[in-house]
Backbone bond lengths (Angstrom), bond angles and torsions (degrees), N, CA, C in turn:
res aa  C-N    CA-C-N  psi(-1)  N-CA   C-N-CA  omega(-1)  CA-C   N-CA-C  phi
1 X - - - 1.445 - - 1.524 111.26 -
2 X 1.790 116.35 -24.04 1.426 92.45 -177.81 1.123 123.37 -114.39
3 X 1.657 103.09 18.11 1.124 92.99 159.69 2.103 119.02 -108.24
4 X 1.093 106.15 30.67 1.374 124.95 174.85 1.338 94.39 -106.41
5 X 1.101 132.16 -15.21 1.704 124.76 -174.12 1.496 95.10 -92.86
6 X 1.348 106.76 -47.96 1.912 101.90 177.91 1.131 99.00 -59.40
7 X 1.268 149.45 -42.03 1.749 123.74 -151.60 0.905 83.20 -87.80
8 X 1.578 141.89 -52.73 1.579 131.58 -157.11 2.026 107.41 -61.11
9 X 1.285 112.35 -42.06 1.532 123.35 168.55 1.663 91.16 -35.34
10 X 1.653 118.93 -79.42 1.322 121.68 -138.85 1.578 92.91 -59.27
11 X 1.355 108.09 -48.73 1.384 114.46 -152.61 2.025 95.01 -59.99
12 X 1.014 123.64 -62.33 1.425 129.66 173.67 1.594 114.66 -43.19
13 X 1.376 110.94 -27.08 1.670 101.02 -177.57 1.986 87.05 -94.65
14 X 1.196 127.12 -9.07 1.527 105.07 -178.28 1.743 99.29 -95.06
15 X 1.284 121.30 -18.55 0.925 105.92 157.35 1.860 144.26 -62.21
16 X 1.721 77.78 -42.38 1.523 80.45 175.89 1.822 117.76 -74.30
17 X 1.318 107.02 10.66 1.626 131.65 167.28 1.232 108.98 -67.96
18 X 1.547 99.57 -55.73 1.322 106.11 -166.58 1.879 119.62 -78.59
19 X 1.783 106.21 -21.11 1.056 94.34 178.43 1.708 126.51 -84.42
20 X 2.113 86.26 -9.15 1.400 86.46 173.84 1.730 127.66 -77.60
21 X 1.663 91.55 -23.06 1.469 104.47 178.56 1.695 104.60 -64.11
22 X 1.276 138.88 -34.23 1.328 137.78 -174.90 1.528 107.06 -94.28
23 X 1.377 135.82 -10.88 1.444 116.40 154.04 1.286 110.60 -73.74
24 X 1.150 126.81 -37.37 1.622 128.04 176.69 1.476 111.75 -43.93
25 X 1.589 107.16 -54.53 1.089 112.13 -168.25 1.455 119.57 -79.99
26 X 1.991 114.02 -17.14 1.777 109.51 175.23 1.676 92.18 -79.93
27 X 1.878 118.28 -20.63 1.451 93.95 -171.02 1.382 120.65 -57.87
28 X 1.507 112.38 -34.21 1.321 136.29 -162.10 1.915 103.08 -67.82
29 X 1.324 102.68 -50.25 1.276 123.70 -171.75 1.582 113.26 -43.47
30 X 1.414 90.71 -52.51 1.944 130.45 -160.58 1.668 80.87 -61.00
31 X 1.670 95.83 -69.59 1.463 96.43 -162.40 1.443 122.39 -52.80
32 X 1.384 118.82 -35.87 1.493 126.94 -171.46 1.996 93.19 -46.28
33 X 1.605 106.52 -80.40 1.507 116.09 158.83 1.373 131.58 -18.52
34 X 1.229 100.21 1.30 2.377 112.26 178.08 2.311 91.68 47.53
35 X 1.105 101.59 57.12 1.632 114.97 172.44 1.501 102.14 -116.41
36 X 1.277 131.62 122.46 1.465 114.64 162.62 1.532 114.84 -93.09
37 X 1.176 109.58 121.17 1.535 128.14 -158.37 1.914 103.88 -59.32
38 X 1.510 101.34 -15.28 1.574 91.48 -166.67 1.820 103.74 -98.27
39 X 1.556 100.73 3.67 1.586 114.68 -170.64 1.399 89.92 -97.23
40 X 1.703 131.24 -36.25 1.413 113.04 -160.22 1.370 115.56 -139.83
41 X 1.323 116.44 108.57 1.484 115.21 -164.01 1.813 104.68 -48.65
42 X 1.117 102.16 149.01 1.289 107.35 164.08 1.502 135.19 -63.73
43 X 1.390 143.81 -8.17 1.073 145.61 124.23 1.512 135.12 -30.34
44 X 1.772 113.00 -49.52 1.423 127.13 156.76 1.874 106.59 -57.88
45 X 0.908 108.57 -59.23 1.464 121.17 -172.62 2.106 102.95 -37.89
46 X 1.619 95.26 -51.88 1.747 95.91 -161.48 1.387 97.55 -97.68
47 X 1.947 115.26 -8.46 1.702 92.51 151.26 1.256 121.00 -69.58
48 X 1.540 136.00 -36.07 1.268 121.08 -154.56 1.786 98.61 -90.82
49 X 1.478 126.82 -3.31 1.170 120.22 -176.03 1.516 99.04 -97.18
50 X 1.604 134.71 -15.89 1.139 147.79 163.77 1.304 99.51 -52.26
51 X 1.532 132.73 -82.83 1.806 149.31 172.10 1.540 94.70 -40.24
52 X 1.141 156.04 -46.36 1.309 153.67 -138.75 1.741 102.90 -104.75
53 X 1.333 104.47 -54.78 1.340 91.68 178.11 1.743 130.96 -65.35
54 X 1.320 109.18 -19.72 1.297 107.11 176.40 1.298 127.22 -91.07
55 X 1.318 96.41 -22.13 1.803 103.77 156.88 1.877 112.71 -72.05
56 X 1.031 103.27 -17.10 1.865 100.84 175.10 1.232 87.79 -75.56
57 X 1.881 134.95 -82.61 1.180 114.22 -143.04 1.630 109.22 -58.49
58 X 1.467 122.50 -34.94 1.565 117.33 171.23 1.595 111.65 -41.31
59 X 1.402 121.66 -54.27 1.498 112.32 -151.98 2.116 88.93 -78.22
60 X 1.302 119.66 -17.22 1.069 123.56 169.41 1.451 121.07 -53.88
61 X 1.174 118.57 -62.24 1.447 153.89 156.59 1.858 97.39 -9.63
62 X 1.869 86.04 -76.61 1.860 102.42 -168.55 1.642 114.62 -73.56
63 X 1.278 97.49 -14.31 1.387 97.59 174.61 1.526 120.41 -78.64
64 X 1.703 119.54 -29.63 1.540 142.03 -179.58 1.640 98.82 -69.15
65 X 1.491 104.86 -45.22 1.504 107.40 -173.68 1.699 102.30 -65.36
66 X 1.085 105.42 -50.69 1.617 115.98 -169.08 1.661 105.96 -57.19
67 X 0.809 115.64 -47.16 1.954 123.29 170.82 1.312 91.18 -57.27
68 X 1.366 122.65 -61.83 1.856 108.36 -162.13 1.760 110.66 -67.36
69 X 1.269 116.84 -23.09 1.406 116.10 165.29 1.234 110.39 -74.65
70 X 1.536 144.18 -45.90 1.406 127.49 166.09 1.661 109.12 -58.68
71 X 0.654 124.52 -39.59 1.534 108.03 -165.45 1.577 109.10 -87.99
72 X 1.671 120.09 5.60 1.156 112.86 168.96 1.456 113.76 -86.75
73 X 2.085 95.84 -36.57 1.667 92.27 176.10 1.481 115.48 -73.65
74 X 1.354 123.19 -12.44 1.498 114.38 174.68 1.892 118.97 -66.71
75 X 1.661 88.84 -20.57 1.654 104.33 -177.93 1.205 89.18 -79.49
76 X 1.432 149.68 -65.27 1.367 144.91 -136.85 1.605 90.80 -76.77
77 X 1.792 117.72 -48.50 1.487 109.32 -177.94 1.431 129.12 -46.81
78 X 1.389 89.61 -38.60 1.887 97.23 174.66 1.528 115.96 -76.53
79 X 1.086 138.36 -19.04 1.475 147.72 144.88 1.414 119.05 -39.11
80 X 1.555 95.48 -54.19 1.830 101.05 -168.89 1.706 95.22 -66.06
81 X 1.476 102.58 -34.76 2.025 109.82 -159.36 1.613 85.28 -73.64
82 X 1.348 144.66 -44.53 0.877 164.52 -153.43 1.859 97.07 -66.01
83 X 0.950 117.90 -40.92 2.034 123.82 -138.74 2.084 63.02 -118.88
84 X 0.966 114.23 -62.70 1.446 106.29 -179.32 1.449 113.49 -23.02
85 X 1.438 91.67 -91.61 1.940 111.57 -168.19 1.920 88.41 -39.85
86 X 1.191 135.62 -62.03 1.594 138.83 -169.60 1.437 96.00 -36.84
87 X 0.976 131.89 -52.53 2.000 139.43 -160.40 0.979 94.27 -93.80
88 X 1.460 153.46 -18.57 1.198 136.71 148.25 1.255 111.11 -67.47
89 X 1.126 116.85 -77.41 1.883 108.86 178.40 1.513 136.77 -19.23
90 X 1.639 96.13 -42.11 1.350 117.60 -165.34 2.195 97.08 -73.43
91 X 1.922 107.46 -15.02 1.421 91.15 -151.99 1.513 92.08 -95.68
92 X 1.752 108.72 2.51 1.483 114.36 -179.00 1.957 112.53 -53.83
């Protein structure tokens, strides 16, 4: 029995290591984000960064697409201006 009480001791004080090492680190986290860590448990905190991040890479996504559709019609515009100025020249 006592030596099941020592491993269970070690194992419980490296835990309680570990939970101190990860409040440190959501405090740090929270704070980077303008969150004050003592206003919002950390569970709320890594749901809304869970919901948040995948709507960033989406609006990321439509925004990359949206540039490559302007800059195709700016290519096609300079073509049309392009075939233009040519049919004028040609009526010199």
């Amino acid at each position: 029995m006592g030596a099941f009480v020592g491993n269970a001791s070690k194992k419980v004080e490296q835990l309680e290591g570990s939970i101190k090492q990860f409040r440190t680190k959501y405090e740090d986290c929270a704070t980077f984000y303008g969150v004050n860590p003592k206003e919002m448990e950390s569970e709320e905190f890594f749901g809304i960064l869970a919901t948040f991040l995948p709507s960033l890479q989406e609006a990321r996504e439509e925004n990359a697409k949206a540039k490559e559709v302007k800059r195709k019609e700016k290519e096609r515009q300079k073509e049309v201006d392009r075939h233009i100025a040519s049919a004028v020249c040609c009526e010199c």
